[in-house]
C-alpha positions in Angstrom: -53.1 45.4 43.6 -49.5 44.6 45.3 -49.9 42.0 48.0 -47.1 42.5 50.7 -45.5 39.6 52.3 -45.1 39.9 56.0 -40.9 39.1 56.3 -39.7 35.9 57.9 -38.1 38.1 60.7 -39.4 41.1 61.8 -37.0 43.8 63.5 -38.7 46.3 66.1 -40.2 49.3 63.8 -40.2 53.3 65.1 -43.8 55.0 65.0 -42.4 57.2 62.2 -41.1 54.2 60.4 -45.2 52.0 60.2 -46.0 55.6 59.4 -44.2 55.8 56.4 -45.1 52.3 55.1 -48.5 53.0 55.8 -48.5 55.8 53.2 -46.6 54.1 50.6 -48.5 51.0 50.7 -51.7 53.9 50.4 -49.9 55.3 47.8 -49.6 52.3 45.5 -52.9 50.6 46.6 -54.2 51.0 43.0 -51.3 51.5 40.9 -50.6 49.2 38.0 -46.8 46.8 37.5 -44.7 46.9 34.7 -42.9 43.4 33.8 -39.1 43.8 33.0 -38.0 41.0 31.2 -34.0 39.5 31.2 -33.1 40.9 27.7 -30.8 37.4 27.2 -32.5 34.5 28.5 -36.3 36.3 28.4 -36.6 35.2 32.3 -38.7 37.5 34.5 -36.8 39.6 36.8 -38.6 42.0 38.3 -41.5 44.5 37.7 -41.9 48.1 38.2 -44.9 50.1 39.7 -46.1 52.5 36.8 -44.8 55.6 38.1 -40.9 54.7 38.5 -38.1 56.4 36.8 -34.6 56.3 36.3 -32.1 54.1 35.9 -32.0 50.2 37.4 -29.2 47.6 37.2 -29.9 44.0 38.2 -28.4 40.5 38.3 -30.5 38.1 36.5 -31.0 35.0 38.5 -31.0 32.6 35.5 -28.6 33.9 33.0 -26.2 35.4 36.3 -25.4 38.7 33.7 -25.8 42.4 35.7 -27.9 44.2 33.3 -28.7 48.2 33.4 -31.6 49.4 32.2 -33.7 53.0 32.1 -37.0 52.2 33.2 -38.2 55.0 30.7 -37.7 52.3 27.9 -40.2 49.6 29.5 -43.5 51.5 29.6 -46.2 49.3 28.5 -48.0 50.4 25.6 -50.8 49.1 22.8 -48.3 49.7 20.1 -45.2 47.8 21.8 -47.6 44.9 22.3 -48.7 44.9 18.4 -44.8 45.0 17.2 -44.2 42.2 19.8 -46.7 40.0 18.2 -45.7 40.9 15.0 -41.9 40.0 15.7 -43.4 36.7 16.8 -44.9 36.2 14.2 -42.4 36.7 11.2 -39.4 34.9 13.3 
């Protein structure tokens, strides 16, 4: 479950605006992340909900490249874990 964090300041909302982040936050009450990992430093950048597509590009804080990624490429799987291990493994 995704825990929101109330902002440091808070700007006056319209009705139709606290409608609309009622429904998303009801809308992802039980959906699953997905981790995203910095492909050059292996730092943790950000993570997806499951149902997110399309293309991202993001500055990683550690390594300070701007990386693009399809979000396609970073579903979480049982087979991606065993290859992971794996890779571990033999290295």
């Amino acid at each position: 479950m995704f825990v929101c964090v109330k902002p440091q300041f808070e700007m006056p909302k319209t009705p139709e605006t606290i409608r609309k982040l009622n429904l998303s936050f009801q809308e992802t009450k039980d959906m699953k992340f997905r981790p995203v990992y910095c492909p050059n430093c292996k730092i943790h950048v950000i993570d997806f909900f499951e149902d997110i597509v399309g293309h991202l590009a993001f500055k990683c804080p550690k390594c300070k490249g701007t990386i693009l990624i399809n979000t396609a490429y970073f579903h979480r799987s049982y087979a991606a874990g065993i290859r992971k291990r794996y890779y571990l493994k033999t290295r």
